[in-house]
N, C-alpha and C positions, 0 to 999 in steps of 0.2 A: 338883682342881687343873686349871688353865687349860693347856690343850697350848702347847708351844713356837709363837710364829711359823714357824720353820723347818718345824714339820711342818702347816701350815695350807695348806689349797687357794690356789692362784691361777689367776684367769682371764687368759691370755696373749690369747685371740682369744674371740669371742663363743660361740665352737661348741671351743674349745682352756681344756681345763680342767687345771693340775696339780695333782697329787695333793699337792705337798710342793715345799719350795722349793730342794731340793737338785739339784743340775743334776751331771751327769757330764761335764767338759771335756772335748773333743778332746786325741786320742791318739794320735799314729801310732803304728801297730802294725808295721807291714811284714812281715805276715804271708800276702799274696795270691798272692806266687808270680810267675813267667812271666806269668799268664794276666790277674793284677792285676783278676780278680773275687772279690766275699768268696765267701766259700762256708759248709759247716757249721758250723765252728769258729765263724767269724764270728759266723754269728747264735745261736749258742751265748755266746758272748762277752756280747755285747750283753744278750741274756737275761738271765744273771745278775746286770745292771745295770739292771733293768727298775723296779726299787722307787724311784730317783729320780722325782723329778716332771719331768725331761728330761733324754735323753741328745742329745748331741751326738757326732755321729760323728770316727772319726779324718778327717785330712785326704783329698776326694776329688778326684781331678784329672780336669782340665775338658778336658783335649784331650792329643793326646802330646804336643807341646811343652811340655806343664804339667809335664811329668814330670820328679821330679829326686831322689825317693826310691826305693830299692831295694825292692819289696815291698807298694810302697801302691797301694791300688784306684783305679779311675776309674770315671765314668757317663756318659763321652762316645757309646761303643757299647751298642747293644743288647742283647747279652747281658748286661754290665754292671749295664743295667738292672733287666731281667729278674731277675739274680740277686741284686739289692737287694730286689727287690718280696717273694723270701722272707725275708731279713731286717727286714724292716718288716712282715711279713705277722707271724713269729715273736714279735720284740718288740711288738706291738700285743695278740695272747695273750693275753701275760703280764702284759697291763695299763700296759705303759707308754707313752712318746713320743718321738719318735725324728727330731731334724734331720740332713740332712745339710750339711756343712762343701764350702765349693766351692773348690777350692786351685790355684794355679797358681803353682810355685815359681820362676820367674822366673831369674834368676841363681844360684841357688842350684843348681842342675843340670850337665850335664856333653853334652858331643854326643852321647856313648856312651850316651845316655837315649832318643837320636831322631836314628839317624845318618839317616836318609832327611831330615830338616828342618835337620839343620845344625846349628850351636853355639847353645846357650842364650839368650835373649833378654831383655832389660829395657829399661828408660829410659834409658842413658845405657850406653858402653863399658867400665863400670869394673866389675875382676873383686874379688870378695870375698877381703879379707885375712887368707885362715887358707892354712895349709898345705896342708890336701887334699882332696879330698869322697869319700865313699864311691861309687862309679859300679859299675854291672854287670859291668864292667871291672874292678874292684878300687880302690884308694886312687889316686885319681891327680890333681896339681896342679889348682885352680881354674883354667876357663879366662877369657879375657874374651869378655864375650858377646855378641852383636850388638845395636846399638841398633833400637830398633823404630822401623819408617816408621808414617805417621798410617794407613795401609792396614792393617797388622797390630795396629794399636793398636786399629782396629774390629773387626777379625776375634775381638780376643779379646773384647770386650766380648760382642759373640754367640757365643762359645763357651760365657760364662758364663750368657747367656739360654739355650742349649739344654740347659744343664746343668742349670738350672734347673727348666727343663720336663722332663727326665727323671728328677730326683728326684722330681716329681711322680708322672710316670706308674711310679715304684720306690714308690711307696705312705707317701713321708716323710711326715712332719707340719710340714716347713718346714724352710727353710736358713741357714748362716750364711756369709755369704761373709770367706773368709780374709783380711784385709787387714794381718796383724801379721807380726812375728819376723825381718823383711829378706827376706821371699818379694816377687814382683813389685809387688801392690799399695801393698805398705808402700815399697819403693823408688823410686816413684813419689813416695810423700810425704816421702821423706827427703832433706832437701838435698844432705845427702852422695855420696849415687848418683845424683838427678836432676839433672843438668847441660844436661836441653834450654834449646834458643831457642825452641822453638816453644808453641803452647799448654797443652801439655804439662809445661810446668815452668819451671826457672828460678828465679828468687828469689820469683816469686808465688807464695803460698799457694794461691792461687784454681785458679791454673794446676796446681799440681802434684795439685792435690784433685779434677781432672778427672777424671782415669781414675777413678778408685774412687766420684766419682757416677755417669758413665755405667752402671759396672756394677751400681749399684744401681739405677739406673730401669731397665735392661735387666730384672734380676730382680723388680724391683717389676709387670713386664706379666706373670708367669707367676703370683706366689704376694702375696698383701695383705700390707702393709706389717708388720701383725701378727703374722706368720712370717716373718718375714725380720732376720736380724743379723748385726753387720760385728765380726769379732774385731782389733783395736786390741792394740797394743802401746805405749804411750810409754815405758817404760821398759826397753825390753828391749835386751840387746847380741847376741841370738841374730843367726849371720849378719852379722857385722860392722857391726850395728847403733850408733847414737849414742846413749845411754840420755840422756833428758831433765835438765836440774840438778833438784834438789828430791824425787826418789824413790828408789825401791831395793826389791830382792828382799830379802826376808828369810827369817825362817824361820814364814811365816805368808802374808798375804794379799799377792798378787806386786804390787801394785797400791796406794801410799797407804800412806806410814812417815813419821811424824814422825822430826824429830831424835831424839828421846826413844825410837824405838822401839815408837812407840804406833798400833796399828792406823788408819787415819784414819776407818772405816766405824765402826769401837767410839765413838770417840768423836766421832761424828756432823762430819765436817769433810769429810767425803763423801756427802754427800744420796743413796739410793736406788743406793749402790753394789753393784756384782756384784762380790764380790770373790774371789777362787781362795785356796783353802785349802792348801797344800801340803803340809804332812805330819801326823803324828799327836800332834805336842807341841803342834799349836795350838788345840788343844780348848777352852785359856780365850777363845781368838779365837772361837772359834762359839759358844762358850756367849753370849758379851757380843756378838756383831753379831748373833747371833739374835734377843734379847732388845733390843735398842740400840732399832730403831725406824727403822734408817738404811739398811736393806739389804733387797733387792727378794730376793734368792736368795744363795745361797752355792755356790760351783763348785768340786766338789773333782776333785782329780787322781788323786797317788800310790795314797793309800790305796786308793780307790774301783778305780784300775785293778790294782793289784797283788791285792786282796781283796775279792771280790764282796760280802762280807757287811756291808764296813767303812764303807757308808754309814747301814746298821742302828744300828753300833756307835757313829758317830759324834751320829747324831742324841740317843741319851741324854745329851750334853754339853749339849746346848740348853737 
């Protein structure tokens, strides 16, 4: 009997072979502490997740002003660095491949993240409409955040180039830059929060799709087009997001639901989709986009992060 697609090699880059098509999504964990380097547990962690044919890292922050979770790593400093490179040292081991995630949460954040730099920052003035954010501080109001001059607007773009180059020199096998869920990049492209004049936004599409090419040509001079990907959200209301008409989360692939409920990758209305698997009832999901012919990988979450074993378990649905 012919092995599933799911568990068949693919080549991502000429010298980047995976073992299997099953990818481990980004996770914030907020497990780093004060010092917001991984350390044992971490590449412990990771380890256990080494049987996919790519992990993707939780979200890493690009500079302090990126900061806006309680607990999450960064790779702007050196030690940082350094203390990736045994993470990536450890998962490499064990046989597997390991991107790092470049995050910079934009409004989503609080001062109390980076009182030396001041309140939070995005494209436009406007604070996110929930009740509270978790801060270092404890539970306290969204604030609104500063809008960025075209000065800070480059500064970050090179933040994300040098972040790039030190997952590098952390010994990754490539990155994915955050650009979903209402963090900065994503509010950039959402009409809702970009309310610039300037090149930066506005009713252009073009314009508002600046920021997030810059920082992809930025990261394209450290790492080949090859390793490099932009995590996307169209339907998400994460962060007081606008979910797009026409989709919806379900209880299966977060990405592409018919009315009917019908996977869109299953039955091929999504060409060459990656789509996230959320939990463990959707196994007829992976069995039939396994098998469909429509799907380049499959990215699971829950299971995969709650039980190291359950990307094993899941692949015999295929």
């Amino acid at each position: 009997m012919a092995p599933s697609p799911l568990l068949t090699p693919f080549t991502l880059a000429d010298d980047l072979k995976l073992k299997n098509r099953m990818v481990l999504s980004p996770m914030t964990r907020g497990r780093t502490g004060d010092m917001q380097r991984p350390d044992k547990m971490t590449a412990q962690y990771y380890v256990q997740r080494a049987s996919a044919g790519l992990i993707i890292t939780e979200g890493t922050l690009i500079s302090t002003v990126a900061n806006g979770w309680v607990g999450a790593p960064e790779i702007y400093s050196k030690g940082a660095t350094l203390a990736w490179k045994e993470v990536t040292d450890a998962v490499h081991a064990a046989g597997g491949l390991i991107f790092c995630q470049l995050w910079h949460c934009g409004r989503a954040s609080h001062s109390s993240f980076h009182a030396k730099e001041g309140k939070a920052v995005a494209p436009s003035a406007i604070a996110i409409n929930e009740p509270t954010i978790h801060a270092p501080i404890g539970k306290v109001p969204h604030e609104v955040p500063a809008p960025m001059t075209v000065d800070q607007i480059k500064e970050t773009v090179a933040d994300f180039e040098r972040a790039a180059a030190n997952a590098k020199a952390a010994g990754f096998d490539g990155v994915e830059i955050h650009g979903a869920n209402g963090y900065l990049i994503d509010s950039f492209l959402q009409t809702k929060t970009n309310k610039r004049t300037d090149e930066y936004g506005g009713e252009s599409l073009e314009n508002r799709f600046r920021f997030l090419k810059e920082v992809t040509e930025a990261v394209l001079k450290v790492w080949p087009a090859s390793r490099v990907g932009v995590r996307l959200s169209p339907n998400g209301v994460y962060n007081d997001q606008v979910r797009l008409r026409g989709g919806g989360r379900g209880r299966g692939c977060s990405w592409g639901w018919t009315p009917r409920r019908e996977c869109c990758a299953c039955i091929g209305k999504l060409p060459h989709f990656c789509g996230t698997c959320w939990w463990l009832i959707v196994t007829k999901c992976v069995h039939i986009c396994a098998n469909s012919g429509n799907c380049l990988f499959l990215v699971f979450l829950p299971p995969c992060v709650a039980v190291p074993s359950s990307l094993h378990v899941l692949s015999s649905f295929a």
